[in-house]
PyMOL CGO cylinders between C-alpha atoms (Angstrom):
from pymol import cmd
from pymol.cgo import CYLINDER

trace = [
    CYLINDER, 26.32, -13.84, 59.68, 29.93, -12.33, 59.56, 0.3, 1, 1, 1, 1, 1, 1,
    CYLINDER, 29.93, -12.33, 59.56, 33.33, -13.88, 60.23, 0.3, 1, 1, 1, 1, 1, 1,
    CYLINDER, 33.33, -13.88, 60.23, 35.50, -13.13, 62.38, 0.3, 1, 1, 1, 1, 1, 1,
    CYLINDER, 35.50, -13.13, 62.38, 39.10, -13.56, 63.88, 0.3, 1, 1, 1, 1, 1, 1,
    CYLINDER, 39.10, -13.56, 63.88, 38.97, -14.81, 67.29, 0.3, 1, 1, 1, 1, 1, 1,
    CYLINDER, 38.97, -14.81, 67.29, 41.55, -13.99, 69.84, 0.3, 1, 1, 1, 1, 1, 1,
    CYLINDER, 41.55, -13.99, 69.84, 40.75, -16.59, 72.93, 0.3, 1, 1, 1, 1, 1, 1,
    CYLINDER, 40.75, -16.59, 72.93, 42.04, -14.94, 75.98, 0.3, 1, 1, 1, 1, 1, 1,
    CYLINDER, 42.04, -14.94, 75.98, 41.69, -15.64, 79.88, 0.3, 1, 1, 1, 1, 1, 1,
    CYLINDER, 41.69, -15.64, 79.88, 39.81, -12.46, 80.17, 0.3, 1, 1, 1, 1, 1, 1,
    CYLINDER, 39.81, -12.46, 80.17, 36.51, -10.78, 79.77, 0.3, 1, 1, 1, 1, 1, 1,
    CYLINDER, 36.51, -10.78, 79.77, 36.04, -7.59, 77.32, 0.3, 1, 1, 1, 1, 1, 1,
    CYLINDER, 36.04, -7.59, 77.32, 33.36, -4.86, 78.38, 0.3, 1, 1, 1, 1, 1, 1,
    CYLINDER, 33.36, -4.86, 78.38, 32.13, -3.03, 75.28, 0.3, 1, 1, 1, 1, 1, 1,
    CYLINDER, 32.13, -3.03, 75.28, 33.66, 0.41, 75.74, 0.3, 1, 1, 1, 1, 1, 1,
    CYLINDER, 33.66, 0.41, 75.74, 36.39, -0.94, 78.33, 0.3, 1, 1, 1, 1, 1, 1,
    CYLINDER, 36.39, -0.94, 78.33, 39.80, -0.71, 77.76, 0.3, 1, 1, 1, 1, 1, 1,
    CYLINDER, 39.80, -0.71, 77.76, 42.69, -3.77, 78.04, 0.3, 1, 1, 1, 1, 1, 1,
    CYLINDER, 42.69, -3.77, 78.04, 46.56, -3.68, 77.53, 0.3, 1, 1, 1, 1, 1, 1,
    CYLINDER, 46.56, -3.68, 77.53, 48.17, -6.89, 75.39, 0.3, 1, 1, 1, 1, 1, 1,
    CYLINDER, 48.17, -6.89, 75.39, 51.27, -8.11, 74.67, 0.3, 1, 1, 1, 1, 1, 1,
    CYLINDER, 51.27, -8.11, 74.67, 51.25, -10.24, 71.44, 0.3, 1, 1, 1, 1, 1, 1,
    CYLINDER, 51.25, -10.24, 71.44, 53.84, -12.27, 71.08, 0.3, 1, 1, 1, 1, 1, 1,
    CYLINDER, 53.84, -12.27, 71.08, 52.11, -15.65, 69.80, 0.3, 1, 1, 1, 1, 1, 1,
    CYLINDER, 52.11, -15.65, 69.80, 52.52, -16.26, 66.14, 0.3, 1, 1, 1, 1, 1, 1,
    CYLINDER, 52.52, -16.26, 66.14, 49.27, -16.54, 64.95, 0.3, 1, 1, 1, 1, 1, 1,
    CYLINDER, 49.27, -16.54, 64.95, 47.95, -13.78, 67.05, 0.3, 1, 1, 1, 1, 1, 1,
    CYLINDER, 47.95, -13.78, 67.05, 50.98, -11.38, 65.58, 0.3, 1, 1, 1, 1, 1, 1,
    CYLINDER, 50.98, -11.38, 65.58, 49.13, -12.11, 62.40, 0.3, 1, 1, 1, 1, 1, 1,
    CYLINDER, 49.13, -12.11, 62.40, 45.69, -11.47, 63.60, 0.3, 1, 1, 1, 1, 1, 1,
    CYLINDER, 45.69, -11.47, 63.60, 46.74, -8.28, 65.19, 0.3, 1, 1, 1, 1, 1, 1,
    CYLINDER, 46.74, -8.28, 65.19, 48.80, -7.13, 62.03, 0.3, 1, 1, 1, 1, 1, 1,
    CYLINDER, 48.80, -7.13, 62.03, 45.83, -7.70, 59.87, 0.3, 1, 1, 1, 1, 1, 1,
    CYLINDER, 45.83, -7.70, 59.87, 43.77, -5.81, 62.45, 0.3, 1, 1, 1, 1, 1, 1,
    CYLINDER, 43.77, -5.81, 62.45, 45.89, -3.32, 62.12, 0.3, 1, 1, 1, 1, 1, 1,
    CYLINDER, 45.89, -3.32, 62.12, 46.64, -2.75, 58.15, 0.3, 1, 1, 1, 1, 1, 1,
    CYLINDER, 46.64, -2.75, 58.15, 42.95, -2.85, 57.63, 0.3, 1, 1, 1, 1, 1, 1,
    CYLINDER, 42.95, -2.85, 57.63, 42.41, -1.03, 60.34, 0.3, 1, 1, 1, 1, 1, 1,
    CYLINDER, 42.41, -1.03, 60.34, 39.34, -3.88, 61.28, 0.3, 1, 1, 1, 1, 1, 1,
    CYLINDER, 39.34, -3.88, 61.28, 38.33, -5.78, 64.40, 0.3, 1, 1, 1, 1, 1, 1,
    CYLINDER, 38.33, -5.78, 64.40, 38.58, -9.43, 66.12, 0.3, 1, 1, 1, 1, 1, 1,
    CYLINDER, 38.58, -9.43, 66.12, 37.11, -10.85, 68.31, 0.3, 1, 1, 1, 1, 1, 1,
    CYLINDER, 37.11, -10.85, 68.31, 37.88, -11.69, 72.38, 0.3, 1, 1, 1, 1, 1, 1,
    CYLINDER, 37.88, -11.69, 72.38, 36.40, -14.65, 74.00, 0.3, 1, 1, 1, 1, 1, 1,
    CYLINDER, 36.40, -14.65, 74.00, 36.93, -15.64, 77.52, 0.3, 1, 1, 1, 1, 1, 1,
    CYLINDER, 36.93, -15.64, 77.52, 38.40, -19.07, 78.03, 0.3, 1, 1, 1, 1, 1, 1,
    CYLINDER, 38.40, -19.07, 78.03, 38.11, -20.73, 81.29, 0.3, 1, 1, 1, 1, 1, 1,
    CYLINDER, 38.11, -20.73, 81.29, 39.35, -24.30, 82.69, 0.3, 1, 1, 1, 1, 1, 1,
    CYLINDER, 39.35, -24.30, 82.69, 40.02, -24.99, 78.60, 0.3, 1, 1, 1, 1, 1, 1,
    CYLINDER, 40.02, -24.99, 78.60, 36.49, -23.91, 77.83, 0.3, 1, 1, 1, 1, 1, 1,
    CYLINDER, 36.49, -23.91, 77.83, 36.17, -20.93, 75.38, 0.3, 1, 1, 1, 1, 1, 1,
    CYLINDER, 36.17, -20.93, 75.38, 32.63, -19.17, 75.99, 0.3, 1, 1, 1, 1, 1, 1,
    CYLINDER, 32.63, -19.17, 75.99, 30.88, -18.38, 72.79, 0.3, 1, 1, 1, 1, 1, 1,
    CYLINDER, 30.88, -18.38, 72.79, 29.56, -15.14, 73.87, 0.3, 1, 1, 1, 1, 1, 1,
    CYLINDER, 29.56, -15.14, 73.87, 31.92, -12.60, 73.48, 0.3, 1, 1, 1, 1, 1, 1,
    CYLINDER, 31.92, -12.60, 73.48, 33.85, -9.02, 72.71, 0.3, 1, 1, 1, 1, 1, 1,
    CYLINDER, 33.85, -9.02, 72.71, 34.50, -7.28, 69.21, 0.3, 1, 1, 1, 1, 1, 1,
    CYLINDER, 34.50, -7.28, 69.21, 38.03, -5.56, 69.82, 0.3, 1, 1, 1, 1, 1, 1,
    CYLINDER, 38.03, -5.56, 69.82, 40.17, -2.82, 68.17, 0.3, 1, 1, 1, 1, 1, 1,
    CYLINDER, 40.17, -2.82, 68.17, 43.45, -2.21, 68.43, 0.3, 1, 1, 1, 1, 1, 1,
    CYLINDER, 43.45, -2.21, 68.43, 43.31, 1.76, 69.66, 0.3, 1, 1, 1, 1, 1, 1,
    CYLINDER, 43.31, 1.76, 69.66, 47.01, 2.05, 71.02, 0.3, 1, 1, 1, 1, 1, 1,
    CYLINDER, 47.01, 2.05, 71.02, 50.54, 0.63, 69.91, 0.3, 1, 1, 1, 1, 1, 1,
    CYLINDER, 50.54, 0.63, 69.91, 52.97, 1.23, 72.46, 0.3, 1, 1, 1, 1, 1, 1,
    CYLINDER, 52.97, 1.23, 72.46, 55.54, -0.54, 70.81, 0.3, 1, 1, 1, 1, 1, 1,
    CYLINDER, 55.54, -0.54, 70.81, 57.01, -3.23, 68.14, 0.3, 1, 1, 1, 1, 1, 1,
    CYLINDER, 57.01, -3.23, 68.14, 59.66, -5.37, 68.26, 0.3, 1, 1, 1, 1, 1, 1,
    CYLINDER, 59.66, -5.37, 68.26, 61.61, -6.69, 65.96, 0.3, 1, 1, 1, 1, 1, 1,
    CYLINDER, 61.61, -6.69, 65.96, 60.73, -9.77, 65.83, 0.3, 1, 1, 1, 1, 1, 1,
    CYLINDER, 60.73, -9.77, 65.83, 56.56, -9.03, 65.53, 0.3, 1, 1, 1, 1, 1, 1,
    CYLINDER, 56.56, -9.03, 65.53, 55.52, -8.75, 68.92, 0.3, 1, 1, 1, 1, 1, 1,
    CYLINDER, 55.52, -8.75, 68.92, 53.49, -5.97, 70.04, 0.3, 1, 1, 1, 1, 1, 1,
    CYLINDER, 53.49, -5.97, 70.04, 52.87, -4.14, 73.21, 0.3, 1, 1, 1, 1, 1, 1,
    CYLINDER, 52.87, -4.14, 73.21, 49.00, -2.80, 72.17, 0.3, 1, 1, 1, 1, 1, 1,
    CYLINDER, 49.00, -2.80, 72.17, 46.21, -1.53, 74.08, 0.3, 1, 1, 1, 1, 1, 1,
    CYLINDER, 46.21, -1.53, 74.08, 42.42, -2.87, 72.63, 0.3, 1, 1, 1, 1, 1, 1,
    CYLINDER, 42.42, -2.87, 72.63, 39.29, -1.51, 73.62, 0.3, 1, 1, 1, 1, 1, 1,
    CYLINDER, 39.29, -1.51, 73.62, 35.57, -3.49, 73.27, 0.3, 1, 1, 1, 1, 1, 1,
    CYLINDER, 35.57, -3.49, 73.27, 32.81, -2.26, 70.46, 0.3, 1, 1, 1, 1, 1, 1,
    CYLINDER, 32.81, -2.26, 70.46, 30.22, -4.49, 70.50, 0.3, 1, 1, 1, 1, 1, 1,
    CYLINDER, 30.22, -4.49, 70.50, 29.11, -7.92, 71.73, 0.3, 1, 1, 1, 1, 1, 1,
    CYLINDER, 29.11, -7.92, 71.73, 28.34, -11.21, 69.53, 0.3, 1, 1, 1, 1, 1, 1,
    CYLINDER, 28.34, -11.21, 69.53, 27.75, -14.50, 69.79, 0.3, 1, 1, 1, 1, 1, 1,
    CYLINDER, 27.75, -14.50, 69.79, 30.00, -17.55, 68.00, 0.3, 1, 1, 1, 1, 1, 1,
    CYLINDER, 30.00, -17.55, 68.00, 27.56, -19.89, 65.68, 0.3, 1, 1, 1, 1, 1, 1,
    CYLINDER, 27.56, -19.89, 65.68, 30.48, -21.83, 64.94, 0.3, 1, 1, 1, 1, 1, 1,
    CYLINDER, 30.48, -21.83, 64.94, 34.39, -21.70, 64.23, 0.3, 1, 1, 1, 1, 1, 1,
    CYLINDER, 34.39, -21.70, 64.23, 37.19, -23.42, 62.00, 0.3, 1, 1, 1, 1, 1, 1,
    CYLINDER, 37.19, -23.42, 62.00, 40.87, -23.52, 62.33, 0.3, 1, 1, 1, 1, 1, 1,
    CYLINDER, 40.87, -23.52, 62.33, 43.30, -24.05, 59.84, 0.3, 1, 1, 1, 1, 1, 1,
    CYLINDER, 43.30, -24.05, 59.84, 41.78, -21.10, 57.35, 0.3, 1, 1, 1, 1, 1, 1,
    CYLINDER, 41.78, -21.10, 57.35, 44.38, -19.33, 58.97, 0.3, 1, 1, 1, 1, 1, 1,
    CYLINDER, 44.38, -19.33, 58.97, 46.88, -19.33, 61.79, 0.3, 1, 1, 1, 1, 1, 1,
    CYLINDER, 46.88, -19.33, 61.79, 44.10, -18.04, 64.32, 0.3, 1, 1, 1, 1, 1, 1,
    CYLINDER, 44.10, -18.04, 64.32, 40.82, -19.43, 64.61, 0.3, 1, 1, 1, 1, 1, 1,
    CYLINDER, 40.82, -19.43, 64.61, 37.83, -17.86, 62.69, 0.3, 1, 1, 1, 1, 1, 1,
    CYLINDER, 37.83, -17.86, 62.69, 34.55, -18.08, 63.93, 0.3, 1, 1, 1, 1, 1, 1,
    CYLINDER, 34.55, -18.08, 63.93, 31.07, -16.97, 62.22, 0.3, 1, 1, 1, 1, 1, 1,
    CYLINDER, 31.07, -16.97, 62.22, 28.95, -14.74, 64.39, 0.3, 1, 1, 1, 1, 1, 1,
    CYLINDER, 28.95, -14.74, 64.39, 25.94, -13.01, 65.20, 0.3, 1, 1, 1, 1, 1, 1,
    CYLINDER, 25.94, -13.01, 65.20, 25.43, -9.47, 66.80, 0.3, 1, 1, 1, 1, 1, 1,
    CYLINDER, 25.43, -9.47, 66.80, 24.47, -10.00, 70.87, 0.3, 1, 1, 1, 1, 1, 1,
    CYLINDER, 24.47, -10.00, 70.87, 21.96, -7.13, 71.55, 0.3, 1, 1, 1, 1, 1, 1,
    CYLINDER, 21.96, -7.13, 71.55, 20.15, -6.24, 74.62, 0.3, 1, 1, 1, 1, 1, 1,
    CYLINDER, 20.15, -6.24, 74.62, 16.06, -6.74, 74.43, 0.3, 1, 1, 1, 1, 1, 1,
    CYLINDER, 16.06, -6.74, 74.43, 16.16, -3.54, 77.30, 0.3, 1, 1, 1, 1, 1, 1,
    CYLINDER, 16.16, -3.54, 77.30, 18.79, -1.24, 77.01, 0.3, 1, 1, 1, 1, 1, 1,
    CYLINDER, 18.79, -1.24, 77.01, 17.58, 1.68, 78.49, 0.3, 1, 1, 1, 1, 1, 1,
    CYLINDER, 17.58, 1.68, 78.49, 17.71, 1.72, 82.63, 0.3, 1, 1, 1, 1, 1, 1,
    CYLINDER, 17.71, 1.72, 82.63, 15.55, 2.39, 85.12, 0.3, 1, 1, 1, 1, 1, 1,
    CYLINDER, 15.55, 2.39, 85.12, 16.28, 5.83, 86.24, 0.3, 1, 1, 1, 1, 1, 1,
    CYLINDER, 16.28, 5.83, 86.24, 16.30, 5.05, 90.17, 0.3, 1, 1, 1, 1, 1, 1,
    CYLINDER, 16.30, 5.05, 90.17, 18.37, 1.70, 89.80, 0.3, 1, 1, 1, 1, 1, 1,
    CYLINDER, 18.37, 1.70, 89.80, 20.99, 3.46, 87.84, 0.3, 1, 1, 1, 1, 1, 1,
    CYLINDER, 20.99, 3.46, 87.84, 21.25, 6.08, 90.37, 0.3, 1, 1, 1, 1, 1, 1,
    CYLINDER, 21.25, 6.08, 90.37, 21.58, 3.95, 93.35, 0.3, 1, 1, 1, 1, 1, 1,
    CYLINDER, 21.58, 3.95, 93.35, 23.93, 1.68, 91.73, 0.3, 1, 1, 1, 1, 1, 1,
    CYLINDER, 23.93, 1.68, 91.73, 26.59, 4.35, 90.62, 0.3, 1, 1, 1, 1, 1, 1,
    CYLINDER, 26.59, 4.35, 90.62, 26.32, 5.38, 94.18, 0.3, 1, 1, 1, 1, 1, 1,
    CYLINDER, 26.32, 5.38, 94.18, 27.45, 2.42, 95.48, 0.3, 1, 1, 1, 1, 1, 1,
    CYLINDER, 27.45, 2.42, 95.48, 29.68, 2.23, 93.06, 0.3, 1, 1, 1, 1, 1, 1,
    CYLINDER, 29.68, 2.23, 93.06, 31.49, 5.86, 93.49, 0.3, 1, 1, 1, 1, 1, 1,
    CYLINDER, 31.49, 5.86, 93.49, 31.83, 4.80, 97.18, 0.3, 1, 1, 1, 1, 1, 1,
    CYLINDER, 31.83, 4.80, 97.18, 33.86, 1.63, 96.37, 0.3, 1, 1, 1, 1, 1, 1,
    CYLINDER, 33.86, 1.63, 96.37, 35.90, 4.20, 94.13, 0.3, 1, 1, 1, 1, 1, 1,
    CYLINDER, 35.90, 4.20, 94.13, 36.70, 6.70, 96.53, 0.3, 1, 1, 1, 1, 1, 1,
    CYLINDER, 36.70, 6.70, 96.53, 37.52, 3.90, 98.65, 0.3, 1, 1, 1, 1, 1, 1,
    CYLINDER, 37.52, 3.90, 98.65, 39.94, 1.92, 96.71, 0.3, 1, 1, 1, 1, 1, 1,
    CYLINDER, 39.94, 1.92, 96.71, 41.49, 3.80, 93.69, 0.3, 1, 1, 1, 1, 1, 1,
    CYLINDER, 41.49, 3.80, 93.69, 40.69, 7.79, 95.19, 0.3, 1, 1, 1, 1, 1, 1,
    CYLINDER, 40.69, 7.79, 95.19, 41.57, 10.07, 92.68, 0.3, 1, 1, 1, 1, 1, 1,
    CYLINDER, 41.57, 10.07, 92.68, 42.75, 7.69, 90.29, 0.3, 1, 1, 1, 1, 1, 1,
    CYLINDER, 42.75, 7.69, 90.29, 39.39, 6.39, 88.91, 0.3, 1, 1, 1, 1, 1, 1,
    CYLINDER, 39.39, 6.39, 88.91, 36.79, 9.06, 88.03, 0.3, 1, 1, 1, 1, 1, 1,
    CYLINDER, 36.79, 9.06, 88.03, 33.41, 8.86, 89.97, 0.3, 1, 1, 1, 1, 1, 1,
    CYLINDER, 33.41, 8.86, 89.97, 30.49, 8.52, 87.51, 0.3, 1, 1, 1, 1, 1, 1,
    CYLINDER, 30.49, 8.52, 87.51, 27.61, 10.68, 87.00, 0.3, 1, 1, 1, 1, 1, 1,
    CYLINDER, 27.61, 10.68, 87.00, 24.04, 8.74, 86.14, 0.3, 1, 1, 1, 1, 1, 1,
    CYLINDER, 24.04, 8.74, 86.14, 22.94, 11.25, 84.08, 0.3, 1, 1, 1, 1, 1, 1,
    CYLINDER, 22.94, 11.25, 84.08, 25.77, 10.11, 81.40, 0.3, 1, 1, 1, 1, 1, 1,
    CYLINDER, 25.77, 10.11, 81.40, 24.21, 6.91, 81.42, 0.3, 1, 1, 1, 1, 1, 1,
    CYLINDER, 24.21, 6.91, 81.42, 20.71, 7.45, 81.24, 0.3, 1, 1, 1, 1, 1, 1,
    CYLINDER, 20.71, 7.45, 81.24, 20.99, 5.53, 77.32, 0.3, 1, 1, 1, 1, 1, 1,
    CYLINDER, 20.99, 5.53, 77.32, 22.86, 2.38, 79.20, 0.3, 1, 1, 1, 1, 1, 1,
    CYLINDER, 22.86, 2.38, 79.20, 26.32, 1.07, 79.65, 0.3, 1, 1, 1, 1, 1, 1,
    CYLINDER, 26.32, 1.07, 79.65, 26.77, 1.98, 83.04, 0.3, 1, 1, 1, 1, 1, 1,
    CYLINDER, 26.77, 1.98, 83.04, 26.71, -1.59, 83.87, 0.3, 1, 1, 1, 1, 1, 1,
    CYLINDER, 26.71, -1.59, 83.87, 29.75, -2.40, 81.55, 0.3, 1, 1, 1, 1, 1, 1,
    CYLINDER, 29.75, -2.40, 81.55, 31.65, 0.40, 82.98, 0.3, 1, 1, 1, 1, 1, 1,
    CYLINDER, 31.65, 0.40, 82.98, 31.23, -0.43, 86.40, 0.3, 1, 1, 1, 1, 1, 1,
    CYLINDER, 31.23, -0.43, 86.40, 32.02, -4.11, 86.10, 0.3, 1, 1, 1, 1, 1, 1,
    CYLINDER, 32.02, -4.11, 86.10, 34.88, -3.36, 84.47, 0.3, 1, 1, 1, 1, 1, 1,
    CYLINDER, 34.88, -3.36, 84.47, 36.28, -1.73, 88.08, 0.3, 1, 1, 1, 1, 1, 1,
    CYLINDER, 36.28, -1.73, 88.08, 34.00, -4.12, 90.79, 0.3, 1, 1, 1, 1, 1, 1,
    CYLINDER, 34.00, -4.12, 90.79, 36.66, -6.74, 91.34, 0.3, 1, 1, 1, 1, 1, 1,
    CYLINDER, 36.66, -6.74, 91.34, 34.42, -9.46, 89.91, 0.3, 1, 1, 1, 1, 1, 1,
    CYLINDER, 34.42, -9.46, 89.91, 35.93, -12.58, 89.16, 0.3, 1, 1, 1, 1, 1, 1,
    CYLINDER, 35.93, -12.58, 89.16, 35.71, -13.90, 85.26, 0.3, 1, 1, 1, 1, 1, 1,
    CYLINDER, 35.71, -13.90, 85.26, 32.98, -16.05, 85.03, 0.3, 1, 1, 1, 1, 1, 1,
    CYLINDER, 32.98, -16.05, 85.03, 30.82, -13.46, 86.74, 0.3, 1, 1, 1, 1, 1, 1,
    CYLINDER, 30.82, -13.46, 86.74, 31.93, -10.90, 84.37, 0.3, 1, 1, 1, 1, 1, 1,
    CYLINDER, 31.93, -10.90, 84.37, 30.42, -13.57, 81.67, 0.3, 1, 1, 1, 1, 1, 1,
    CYLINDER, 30.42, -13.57, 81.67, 27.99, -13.50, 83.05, 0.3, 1, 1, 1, 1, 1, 1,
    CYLINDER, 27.99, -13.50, 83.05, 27.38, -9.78, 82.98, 0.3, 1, 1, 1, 1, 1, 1,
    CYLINDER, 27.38, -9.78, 82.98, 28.61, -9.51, 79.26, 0.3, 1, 1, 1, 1, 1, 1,
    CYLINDER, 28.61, -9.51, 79.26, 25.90, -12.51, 78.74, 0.3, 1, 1, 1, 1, 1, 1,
    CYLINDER, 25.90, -12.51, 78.74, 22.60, -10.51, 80.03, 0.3, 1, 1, 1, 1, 1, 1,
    CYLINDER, 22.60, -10.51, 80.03, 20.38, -8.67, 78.04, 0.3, 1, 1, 1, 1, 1, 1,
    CYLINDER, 20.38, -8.67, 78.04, 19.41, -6.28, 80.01, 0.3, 1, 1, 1, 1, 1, 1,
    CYLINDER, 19.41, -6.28, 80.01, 20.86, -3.05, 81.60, 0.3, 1, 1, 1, 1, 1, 1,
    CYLINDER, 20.86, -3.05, 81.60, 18.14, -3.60, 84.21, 0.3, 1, 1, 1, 1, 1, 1,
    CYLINDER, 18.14, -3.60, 84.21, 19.18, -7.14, 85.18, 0.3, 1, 1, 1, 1, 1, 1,
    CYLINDER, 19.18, -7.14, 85.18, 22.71, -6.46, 85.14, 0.3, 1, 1, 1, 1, 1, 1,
    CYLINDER, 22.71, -6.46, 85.14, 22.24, -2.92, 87.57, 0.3, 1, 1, 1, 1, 1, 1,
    CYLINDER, 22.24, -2.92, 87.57, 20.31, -5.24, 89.62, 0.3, 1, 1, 1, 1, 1, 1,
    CYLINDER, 20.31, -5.24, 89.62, 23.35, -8.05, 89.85, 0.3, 1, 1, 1, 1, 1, 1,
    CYLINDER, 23.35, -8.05, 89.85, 25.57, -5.06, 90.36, 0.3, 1, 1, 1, 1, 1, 1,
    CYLINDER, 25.57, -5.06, 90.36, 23.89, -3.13, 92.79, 0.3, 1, 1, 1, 1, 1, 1,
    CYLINDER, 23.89, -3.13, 92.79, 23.25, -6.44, 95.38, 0.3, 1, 1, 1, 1, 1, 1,
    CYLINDER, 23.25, -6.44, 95.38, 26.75, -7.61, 94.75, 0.3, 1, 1, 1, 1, 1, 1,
    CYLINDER, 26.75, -7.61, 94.75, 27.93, -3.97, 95.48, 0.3, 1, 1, 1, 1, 1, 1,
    CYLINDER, 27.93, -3.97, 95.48, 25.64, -3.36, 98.76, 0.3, 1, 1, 1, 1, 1, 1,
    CYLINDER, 25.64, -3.36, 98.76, 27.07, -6.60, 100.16, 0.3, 1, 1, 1, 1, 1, 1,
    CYLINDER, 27.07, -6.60, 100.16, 31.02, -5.65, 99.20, 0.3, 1, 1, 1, 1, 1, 1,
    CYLINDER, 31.02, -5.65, 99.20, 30.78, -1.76, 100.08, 0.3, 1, 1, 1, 1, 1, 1,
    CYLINDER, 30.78, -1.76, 100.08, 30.75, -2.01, 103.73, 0.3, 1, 1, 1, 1, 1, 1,
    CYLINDER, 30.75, -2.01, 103.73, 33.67, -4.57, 104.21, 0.3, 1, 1, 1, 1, 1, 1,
    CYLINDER, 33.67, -4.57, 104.21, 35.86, -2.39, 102.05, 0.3, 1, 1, 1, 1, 1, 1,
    CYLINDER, 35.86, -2.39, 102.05, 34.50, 0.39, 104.28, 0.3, 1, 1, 1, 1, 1, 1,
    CYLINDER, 34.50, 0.39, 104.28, 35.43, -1.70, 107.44, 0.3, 1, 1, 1, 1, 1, 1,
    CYLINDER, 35.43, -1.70, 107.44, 38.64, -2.87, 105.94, 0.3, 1, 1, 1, 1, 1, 1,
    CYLINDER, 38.64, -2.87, 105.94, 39.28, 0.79, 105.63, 0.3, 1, 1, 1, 1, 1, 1,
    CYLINDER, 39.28, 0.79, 105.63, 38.87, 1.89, 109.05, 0.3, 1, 1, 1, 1, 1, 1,
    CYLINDER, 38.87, 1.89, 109.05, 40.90, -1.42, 110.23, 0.3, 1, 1, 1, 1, 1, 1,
    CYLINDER, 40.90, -1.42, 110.23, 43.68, -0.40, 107.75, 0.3, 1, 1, 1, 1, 1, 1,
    CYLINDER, 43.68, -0.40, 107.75, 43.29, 3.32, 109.32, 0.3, 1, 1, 1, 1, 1, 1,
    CYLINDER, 43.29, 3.32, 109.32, 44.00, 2.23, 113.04, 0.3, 1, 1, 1, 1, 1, 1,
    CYLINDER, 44.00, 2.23, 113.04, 46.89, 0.29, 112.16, 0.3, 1, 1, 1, 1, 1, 1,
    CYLINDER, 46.89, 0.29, 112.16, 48.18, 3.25, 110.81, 0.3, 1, 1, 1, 1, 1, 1,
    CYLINDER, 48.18, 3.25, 110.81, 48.08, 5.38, 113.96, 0.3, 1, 1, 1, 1, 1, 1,
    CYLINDER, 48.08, 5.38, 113.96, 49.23, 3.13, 116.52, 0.3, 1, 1, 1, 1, 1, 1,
    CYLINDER, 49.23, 3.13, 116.52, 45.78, 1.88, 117.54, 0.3, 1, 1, 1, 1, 1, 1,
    CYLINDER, 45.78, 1.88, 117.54, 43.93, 5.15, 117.76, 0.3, 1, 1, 1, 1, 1, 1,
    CYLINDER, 43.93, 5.15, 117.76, 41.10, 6.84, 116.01, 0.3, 1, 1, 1, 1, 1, 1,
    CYLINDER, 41.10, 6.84, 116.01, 41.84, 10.23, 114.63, 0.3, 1, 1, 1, 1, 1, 1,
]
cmd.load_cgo(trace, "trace")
């Protein structure tokens, strides 16, 4: 059991995904500082409709933009590992503290075909809505897992999906959510494309 800071947030953190804050929140200035100084992590749990899901995101702070004067912090955090919140306290300190328990997967390594086909859809809904700003992924990088985190991260899924997601333990079961969720979204954006295309030219196809 370890304890742990907890930073409730309306958002879910993908191990290896990145997330810009602005702290401005007393008690989360302190966590943050103390993350910081010690140059240690906290922890990110989604809260939804005033419910705070006890599955969730170790964090570290990787990138201060700035500090103001007063304490608050423009930071950017990025996701370690996952856990699981056995129980919590306030009043140790300003934030809550929770005790947790490492969240592993029982089948981390993917199925070589799934992975494949999944990244390809995936790399299509790229190319189609963030071009040469996102960077297309190559399965052989991800033959050891964590494709699925990566990919979520960029699929437009809504937040309790993305719990979801960070809740499985399996890569296999969450390429498999992925991939039908992906073959069903792919060709509207593909449509939307072409419909967004002819608008463009006056009503023709060139």
């Amino acid at each position: 059991m370890t304890t742990l800071g907890l930073f409730p947030l309306n958002i879910v953190l993908f191990p290896g995904s990145s997330y810009p804050l602005h702290i401005f929140e007393s008690r989360y200035k302190q966590l943050i500082r103390e993350s910081i100084d010690t140059n240690s992590e906290f922890g990110i749990n989604l809260v939804e409709s005033s419910r705070m899901f006890d599955v969730g995101c170790r964090a570290s702070v990787t990138t201060v933009f700035r500090e103001y004067d007063d304490g608050r912090m423009d930071i950017v955090v990025t996701g370690t590992e996952r856990y699981t919140v056995t129980s919590s306290r306030a009043g140790e300190k300003l934030y809550l503290v929770g005790e947790i328990e490492p969240l592993t997967d029982t089948e981390p390594k993917p199925d070589p075909q799934l992975l494949a086909t999944t990244v390809g859809l995936y790399n299509q809904l790229v190319e189609s809505v963030y071009g040469e700003a996102e960077e297309l992924l190559k399965p052989a990088e991800w033959m050891w897992g964590g494709a699925s985190f990566r990919m979520a991260q960029k699929s437009g899924l809504d937040l309790v999906v993305r719990q979801q997601l960070l809740e499985m333990r399996s890569e296999n079961e969450r390429l498999q959510f992925l991939h039908t969720y992906l073959t069903d979204l792919v060709p509207k954006v593909r449509e939307l494309e072409k419909i967004q295309a002819l608008i463009r030219n006056d009503g023709y196809v060139r």
